[in-house]
PLY file of the C-alpha trace (Angstrom):
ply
format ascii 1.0
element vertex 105
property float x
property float y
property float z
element edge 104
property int vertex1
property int vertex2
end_header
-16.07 15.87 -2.98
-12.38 16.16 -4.41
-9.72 18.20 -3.04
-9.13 21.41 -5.06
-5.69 21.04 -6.34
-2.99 23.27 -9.13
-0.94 21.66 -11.25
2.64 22.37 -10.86
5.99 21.53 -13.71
8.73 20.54 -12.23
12.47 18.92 -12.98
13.59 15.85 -11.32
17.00 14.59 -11.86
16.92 11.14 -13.32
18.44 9.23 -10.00
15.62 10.79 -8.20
13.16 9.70 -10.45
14.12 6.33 -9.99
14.59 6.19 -6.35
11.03 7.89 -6.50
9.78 4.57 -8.81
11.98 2.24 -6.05
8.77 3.73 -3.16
6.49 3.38 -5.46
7.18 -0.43 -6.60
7.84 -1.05 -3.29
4.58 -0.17 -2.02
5.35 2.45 0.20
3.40 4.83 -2.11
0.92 4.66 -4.65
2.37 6.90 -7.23
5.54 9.41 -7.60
3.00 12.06 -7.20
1.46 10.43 -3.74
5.45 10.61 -3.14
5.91 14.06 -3.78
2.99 15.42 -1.98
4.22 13.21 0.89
7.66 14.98 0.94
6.12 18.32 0.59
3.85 17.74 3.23
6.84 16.77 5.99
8.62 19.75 4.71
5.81 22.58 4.90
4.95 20.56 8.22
8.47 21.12 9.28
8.96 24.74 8.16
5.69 26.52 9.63
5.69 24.53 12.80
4.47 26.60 15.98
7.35 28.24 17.63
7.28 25.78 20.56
8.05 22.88 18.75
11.23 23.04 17.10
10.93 19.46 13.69
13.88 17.33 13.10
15.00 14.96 10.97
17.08 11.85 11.99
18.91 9.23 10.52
18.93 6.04 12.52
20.29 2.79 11.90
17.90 0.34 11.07
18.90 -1.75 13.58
17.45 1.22 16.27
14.35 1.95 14.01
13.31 -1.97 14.46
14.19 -1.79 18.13
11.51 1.59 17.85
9.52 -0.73 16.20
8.88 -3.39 18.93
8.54 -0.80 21.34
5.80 0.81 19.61
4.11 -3.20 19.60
4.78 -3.48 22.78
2.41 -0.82 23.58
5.53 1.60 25.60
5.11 4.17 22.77
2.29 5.07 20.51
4.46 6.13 17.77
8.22 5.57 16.83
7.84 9.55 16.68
6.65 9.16 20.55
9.37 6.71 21.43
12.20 9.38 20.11
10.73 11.79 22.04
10.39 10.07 25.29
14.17 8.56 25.07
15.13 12.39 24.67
13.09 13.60 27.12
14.41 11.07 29.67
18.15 11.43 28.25
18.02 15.60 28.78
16.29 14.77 32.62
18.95 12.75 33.25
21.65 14.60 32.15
20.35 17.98 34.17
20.15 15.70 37.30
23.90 15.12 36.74
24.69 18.49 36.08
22.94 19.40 39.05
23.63 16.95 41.39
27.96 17.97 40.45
26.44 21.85 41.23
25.90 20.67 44.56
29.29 18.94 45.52
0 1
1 2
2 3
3 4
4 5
5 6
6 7
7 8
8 9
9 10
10 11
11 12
12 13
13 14
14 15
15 16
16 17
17 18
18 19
19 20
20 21
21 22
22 23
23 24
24 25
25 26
26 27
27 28
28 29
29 30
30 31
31 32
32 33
33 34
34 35
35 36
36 37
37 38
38 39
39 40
40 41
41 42
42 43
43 44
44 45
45 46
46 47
47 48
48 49
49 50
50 51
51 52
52 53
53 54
54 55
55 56
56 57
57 58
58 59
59 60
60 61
61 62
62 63
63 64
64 65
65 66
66 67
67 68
68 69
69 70
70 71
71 72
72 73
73 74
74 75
75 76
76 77
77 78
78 79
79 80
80 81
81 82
82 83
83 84
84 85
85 86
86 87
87 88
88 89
89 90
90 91
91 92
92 93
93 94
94 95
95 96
96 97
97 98
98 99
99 100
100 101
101 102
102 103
103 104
């Protein structure tokens, strides 16, 4: 059974166009359109997401994303998604011991 689906026109300045072609010669995506959909897809994700989870976007180095990588391998993390989250959860634990423990001096 296929997906119902409109057709939508848009522009797309040149340089994006060929970044778009870069993904899809690259393999990361089938098409531009599979591209597309994929973008609008994180961004709809991120704009109507329940009010108890607040989406971000990061930029890491790569350097970090392949150390995400390996942990993800390794079996510490499900997800480089669930890696982020667990350094910041133990980061903010951490620093509200701190802040805490200076409370108490």
């Amino acid at each position: 059974m296929a997906s119902e689906s409109e057709r939508v026109t848009i522009r797309i300045p040149p340089d994006k166009i060929n970044r778009l072609q870069t993904l899809v010669k690259s393999g990361e995506f089938s098409t531009i359109s599979d591209a597309i959909r994929a973008a609008i897809d994180r961004f709809i994700d991120q704009q109507f997401a329940p009010d108890y989870i607040r989406k971000m976007t990061i930029e890491l180095p790569k350097g970090n994303v392949v150390d995400l990588q390996q942990l993800v391998r390794s079996g510490d993390s499900v997800s480089i998604e669930d890696a982020i989250r667990n350094a910041v959860r133990e980061y903010v634990r951490r620093r509200v011991t701190k802040a805490i423990e200076k409370t108490d001096e």
